[in-house]
C-alpha positions in Angstrom: 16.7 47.4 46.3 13.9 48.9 48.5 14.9 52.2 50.7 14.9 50.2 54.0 17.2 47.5 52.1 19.8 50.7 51.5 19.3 51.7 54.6 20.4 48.3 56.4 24.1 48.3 54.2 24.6 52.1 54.8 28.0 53.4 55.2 29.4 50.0 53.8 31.6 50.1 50.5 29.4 49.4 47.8 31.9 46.3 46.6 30.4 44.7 49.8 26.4 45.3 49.9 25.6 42.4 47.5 28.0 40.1 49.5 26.4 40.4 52.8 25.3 37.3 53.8 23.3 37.6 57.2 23.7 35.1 59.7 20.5 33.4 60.8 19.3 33.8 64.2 19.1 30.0 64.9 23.2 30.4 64.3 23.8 32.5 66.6 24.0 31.1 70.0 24.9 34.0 72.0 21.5 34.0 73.9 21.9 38.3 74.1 21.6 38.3 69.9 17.6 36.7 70.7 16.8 39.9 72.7 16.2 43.0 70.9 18.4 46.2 70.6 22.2 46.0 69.8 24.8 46.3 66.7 24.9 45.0 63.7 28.6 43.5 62.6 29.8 42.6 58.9 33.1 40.8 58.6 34.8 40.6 55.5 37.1 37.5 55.8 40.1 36.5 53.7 38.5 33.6 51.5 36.3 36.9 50.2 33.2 35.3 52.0 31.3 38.2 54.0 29.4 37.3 57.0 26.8 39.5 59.1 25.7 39.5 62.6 22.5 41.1 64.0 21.9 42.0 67.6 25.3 42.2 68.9 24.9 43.2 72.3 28.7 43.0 73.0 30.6 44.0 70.3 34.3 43.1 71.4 33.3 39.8 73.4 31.7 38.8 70.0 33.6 39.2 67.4 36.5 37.6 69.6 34.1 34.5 70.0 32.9 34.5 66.5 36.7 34.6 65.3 38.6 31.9 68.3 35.6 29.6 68.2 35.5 29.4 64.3 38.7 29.4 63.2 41.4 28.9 66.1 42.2 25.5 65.6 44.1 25.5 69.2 42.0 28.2 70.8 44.4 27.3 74.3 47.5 28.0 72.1 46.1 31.1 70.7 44.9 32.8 74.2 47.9 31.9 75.7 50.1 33.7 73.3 51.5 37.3 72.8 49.5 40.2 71.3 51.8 40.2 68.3 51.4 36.6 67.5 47.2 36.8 67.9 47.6 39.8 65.6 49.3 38.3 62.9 47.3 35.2 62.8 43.6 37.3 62.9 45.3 39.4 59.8 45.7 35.7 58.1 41.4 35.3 58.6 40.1 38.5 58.1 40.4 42.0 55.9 38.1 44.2 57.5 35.5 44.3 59.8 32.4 47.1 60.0 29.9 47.7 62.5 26.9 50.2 64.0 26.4 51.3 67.3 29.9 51.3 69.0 32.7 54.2 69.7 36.3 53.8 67.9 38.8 56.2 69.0 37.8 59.5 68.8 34.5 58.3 66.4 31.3 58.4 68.2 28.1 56.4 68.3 26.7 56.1 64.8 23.6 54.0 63.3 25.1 53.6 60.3 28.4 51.0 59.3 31.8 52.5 60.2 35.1 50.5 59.6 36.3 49.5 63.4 39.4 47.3 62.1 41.2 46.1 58.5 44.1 44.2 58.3 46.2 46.5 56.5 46.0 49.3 58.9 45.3 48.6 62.4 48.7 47.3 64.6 46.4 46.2 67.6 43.6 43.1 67.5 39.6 43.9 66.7 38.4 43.4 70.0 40.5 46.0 71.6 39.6 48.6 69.6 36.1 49.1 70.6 34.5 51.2 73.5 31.2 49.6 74.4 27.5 51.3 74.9 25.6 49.7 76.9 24.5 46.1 76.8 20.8 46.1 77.5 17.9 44.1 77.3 14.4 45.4 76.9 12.3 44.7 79.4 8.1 45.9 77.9 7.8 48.8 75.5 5.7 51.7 75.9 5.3 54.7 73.8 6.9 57.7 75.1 3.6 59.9 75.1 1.5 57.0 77.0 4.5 57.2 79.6 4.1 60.9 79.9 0.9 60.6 80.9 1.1 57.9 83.1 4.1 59.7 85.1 2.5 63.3 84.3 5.7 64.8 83.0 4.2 66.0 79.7 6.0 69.7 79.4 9.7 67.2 79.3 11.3 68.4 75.8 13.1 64.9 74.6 15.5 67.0 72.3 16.4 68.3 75.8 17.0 64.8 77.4 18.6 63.4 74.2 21.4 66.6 74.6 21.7 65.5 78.8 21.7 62.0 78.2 18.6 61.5 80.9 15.5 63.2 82.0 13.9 62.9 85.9 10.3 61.8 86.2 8.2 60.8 89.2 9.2 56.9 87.8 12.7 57.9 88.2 15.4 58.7 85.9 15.2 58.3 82.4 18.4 57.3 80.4 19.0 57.5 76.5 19.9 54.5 75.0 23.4 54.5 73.0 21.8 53.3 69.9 18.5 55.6 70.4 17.7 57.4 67.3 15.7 61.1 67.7 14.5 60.7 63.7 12.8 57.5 64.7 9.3 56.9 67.1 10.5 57.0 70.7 9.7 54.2 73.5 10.4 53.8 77.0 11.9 50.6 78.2 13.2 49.0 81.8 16.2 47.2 81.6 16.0 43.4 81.9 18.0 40.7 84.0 21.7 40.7 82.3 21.9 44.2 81.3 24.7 46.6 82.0 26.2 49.8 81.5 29.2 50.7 79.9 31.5 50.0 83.0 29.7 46.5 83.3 27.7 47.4 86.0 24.2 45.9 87.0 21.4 48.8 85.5 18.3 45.9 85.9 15.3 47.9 86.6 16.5 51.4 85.3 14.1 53.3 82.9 15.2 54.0 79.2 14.4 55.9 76.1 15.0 53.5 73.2 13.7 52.8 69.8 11.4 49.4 68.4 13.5 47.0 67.1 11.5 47.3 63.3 12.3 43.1 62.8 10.4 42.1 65.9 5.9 42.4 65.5 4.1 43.9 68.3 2.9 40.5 69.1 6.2 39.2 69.5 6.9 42.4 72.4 4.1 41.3 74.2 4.7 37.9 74.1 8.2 38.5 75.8 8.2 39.6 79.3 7.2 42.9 80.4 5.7 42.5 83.5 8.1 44.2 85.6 8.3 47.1 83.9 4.3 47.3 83.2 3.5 46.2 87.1 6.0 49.3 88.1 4.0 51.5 86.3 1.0 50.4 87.7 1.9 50.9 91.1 2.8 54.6 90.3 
C-alpha cells in the first residue's frame, strides 16, 4: 500500500482500511459531490459491508439522504416519527460512521477520519451531530504567489492569515477554507454559484485560500468554469 493510499484511510481502525469500498462518482447523484473540495464519509453498516463517499459537501444533509433514500422503506413514516423511534431504527442499519473535514462537539476540523457517530454510544441521530464548514464550490484556481503579484500584496505572511481566518488585499478579503491544509501547496479560489457559509448564507463571489483537489488534472480545472473569477482579476 503506497503512502498516498495510507494517507486516504488515515485515522480509520485498521479492521476497516481493506473494507472500504469507494462509491463511484457516477453513483453519487448529489450534483455538489461532482465539484471539487469537501469530506470524505465511510459508513460501516450492519450487514459488515463498508461504503465510502467522496466530496461530501454537506455532511449532515448527506448521510441523512444516503441512509432515508436507501434503506427507509416508508421514508414518509420515518420523517414523520419521533427522534427516539428514527434512532432506534438508524442503530438497526448502521455501526459507525467516520468522516474528514467536519466539527463534532468540542473536536475541531481535522483532515484525517474521526468517528462522528456508532451505534453503541451515541443517544442522538448522525445527522445532528455534526457542525458544518462551509459548503463551497471552486470557482478557477490560481496559485497563491501568482495572486500576490497580481494584487501586489506580496509581504502577506499566510501562517498569519491561516491563525485570523482571512487576510485583506486590494481584491478584497481573503478567507481560509475549513478544509485548507498549510502542509499542502496553497491556491486561491472564488466561490461558485451554490456556495455557502456555515450559517447557509450566500458567499458567491468571495475570494478563498484553498487547496487542489489531487484527484482532479489541471486540464480538468480549466475545463470547468473559471471565468468569473479570472475576468475579476483582470479588471484589477
Amino acid at each position: 500500500m503506497n503512502r498516498r493510499i495510507k494517507n486516504i484511510y488515515k485515522g480509520l481502525p485498521i479492521e476497516l482500511t481493506d473494507k472500504v469500498f469507494w462509491v463511484a462518482m457516477e453513483f453519487q447523484t448529489n450534483s455538489l459531490s461532482h465539484t471539487q473540495g469537501g469530506s470524505c464519509i465511510v459508513i460501516e453498516y450492519k450487514d459488515d459491508s463498508v461504503l465510502g463517499y467522496k466530496r461530501v459537501k454537506k455532511t449532515n444533509e448527506y448521510i441523512h439522504s444516503i441512509l432515508t433514500n436507501n434503506f427507509i422503506s416508508d421514508i414518509k413514516r420515518f420523517e414523520q416519527g419521533r427522534d427516539i423511534e428514527k434512532l432506534e431504527e438508524v442503530k438497526t442499519i448502521v455501526r459507525r460512521i467516520y468522516a474528514t473535514g467536519y466539527q463534532v462537539q468540542s473536536k475541531t476540523i481535522n483532515e484525517n477520519f474521526l468517528e462522528i457517530w456508532n451505534s453503541d454510544n451515541y443517544t442522538n441521530l448522525p445527522w445532528d451531530n455534526l457542525k458544518e464548514s462551509e459548503s463551497l464550490i471552486f470557482e478557477g484556481l490560481m496559485a497563491v504567489d501568482r495572486f500576490k503579484e497580481i494584487v501586489d500584496c506580496q509581504a502577506i505572511q499566510l501562517e498569519k492569515c491561516i491563525t485570523e481566518k482571512f487576510f485583506a488585499t486590494k481584491a478584497g478579503h481573503v478567507y481560509v477554507y475549513s478544509y485548507f491544509d498549510s502542509n499542502k501547496d496553497a491556491y486561491i479560489t472564488m466561490a461558485g454559484k451554490g456556495s455557502k457559509n456555515k450559517s447557509g448564507e450566500d458567499i458567491e463571489g468571495t475570494l478563498w485560500l484553498v487547496n487542489k483537489d489531487d484527484e482532479i488534472s489541471w486540464e480538468e480545472y480549466m475545463n470547468q468554469s473559471g471565468n468569473k473569477f479570472y475576468d475579476f482579476l483582470d479588471k484589477l
